[in-house]
C-alpha positions in Angstrom: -5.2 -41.9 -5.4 -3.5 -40.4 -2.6 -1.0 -41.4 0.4 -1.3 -39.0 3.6 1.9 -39.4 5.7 1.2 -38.4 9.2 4.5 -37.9 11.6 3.4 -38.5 14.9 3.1 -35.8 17.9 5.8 -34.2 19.7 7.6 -36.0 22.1 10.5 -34.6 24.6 13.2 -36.2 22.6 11.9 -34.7 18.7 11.5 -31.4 20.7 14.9 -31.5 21.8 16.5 -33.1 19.1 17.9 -36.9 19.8 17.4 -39.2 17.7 14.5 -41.5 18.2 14.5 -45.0 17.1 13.6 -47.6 18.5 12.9 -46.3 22.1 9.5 -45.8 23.1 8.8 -42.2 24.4 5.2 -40.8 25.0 3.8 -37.7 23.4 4.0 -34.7 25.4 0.6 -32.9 25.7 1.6 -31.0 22.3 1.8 -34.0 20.6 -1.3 -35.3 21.9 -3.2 -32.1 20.4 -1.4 -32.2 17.3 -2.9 -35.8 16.8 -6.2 -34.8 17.7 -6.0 -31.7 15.4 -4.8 -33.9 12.3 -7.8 -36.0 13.2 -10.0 -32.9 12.5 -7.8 -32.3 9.7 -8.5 -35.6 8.3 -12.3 -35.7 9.4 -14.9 -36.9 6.7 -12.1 -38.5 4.6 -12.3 -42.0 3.4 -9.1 -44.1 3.4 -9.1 -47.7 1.7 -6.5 -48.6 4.1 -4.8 -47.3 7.3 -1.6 -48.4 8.2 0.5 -47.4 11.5 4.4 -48.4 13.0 3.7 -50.6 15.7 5.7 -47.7 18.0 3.7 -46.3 20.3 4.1 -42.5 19.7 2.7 -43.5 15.9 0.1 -45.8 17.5 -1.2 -43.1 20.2 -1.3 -40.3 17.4 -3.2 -42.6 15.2 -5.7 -43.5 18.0 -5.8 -39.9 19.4 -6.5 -39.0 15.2 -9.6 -41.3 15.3 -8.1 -44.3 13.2 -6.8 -46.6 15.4 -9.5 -48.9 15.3 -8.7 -49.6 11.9 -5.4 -49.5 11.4 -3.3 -52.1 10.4 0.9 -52.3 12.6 3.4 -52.8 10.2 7.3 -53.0 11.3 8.4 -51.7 7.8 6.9 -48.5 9.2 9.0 -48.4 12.5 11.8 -45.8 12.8 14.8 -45.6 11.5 17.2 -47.7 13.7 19.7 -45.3 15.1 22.1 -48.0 17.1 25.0 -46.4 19.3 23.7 -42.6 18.4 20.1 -43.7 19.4 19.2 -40.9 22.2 21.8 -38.7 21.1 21.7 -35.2 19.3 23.4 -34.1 16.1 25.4 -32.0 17.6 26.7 -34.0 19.7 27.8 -37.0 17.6 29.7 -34.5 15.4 31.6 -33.5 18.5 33.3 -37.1 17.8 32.5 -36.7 14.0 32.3 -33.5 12.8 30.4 -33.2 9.9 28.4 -36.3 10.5 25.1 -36.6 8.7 22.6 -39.7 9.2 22.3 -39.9 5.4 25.9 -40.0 4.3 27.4 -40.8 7.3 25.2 -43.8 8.8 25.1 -45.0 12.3 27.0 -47.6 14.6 25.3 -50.7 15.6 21.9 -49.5 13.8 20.5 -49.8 10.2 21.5 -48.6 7.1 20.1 -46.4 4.5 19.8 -49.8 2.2 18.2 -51.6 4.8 15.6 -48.8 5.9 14.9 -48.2 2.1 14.4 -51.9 1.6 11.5 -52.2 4.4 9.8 -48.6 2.5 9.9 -50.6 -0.4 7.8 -52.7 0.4 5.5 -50.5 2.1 5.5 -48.6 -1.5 4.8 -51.5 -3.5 1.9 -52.4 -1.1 0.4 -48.8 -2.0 0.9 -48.7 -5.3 -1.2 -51.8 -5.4 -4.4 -50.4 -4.1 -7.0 -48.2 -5.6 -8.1 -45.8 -3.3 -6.8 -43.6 -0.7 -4.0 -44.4 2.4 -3.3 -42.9 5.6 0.2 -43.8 7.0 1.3 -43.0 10.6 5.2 -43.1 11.4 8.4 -41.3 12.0 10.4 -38.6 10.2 13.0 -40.2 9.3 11.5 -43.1 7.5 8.8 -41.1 6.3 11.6 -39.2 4.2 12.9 -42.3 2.9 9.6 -43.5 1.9 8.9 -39.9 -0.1 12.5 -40.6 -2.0 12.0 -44.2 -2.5 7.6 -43.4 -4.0 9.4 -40.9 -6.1 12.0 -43.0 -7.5 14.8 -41.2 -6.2 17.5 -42.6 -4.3 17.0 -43.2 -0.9 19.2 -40.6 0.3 17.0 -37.9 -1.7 15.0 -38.3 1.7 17.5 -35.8 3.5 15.6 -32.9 1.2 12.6 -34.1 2.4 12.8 -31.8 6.5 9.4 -33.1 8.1 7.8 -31.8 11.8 5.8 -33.5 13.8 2.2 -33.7 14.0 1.9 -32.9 10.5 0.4 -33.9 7.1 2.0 -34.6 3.7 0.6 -36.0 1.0 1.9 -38.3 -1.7 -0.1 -38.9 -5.0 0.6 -38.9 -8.9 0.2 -36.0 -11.8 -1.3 -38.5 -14.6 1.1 -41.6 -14.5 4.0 -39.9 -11.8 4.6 -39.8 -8.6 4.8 -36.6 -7.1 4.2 -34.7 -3.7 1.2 -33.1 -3.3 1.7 -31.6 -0.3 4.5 -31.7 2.2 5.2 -31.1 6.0 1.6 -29.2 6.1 1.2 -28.4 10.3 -2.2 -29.1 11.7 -3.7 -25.9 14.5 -2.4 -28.2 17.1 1.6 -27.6 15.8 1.0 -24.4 16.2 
């Protein structure tokens, strides 16, 4: 059994660096040929089930990948909710914090690691359920606290986890344990 992990296209805020929560920006054309490419990536595969965030940078790189049609919105996929820092860059909330990290630090107003890892886990015990393959469309950020949480770690573990968009990872088990099997792979669209 495996789990792909798709981050969605580029959009103008991931290529400049803000975070992205719960706003909905488009892909840029890079991201739409990075979905499209992971689509040929992904071509002739058979997934048991196909699941998307109900964002629409996820949704339009799983219809531009050729699963939309069958995949199933679910909120526990949606982005991280960054609150007050939502729009803003790293580098500019540690001008008010200096040495401010998401992970450690948190955000204003927005979720917390507990509450995103909570919503993973139940994505996570949903796949561990199912025989067969699973192709997941989301957002970095979560998608790095689903990888910790599917590997037992802490949820925080995620912040080891640096993931681009418009590529593939790909979660699975070596006999009985979870492992990754491939991580933060690009498609010939990222590049």
């Amino acid at each position: 059994m495996e789990i792909v992990l798709v981050r969605h296209g580029e959009t103008e805020w991931s290529r400049s660096g803000r975070h992205t929560g719960r706003t909905d920006v488009p892909l840029t054309e890079l991201g739409r040929e990075q979905a499209r490419a992971v689509g040929e990536a992904l071509r002739g595969r058979h997934f048991a089930l196909v699941l998307t965030s109900p964002l629409g940078r996820a949704l339009e790189t799983c219809r531009l990948a050729g699963f939309g049609d069958r995949a199933e919105q679910r909120d526990d996929l949606m982005e991280w909710d960054y609150g007050a820092y939502e729009g803003r860059t790293t580098v500019d909330i540690r001008e008010e914090h200096p040495g401010w990290t998401l992970w450690r630090d948190g955000v204003p107003e927005g979720e917390s690691i507990d509450e995103v890892a909570a919503r993973v886990d139940r994505v996570v015990t949903k796949l561990r359920s199912l025989d067969g393959d699973t192709l997941l469309f989301a957002h970095g950020h979560v998608l790095r606290v689903l990888t910790a949480c599917w590997l037992e770690l802490d949820a925080e573990a995620g912040r080891f986890f640096a993931l681009d968009p418009g590529t593939i990872s790909t979660l699975g088990y070596e006999r009985e344990k979870p492992v990754i099997r491939l991580w933060n792979q690009p498609v010939a669209g990222s590049m």
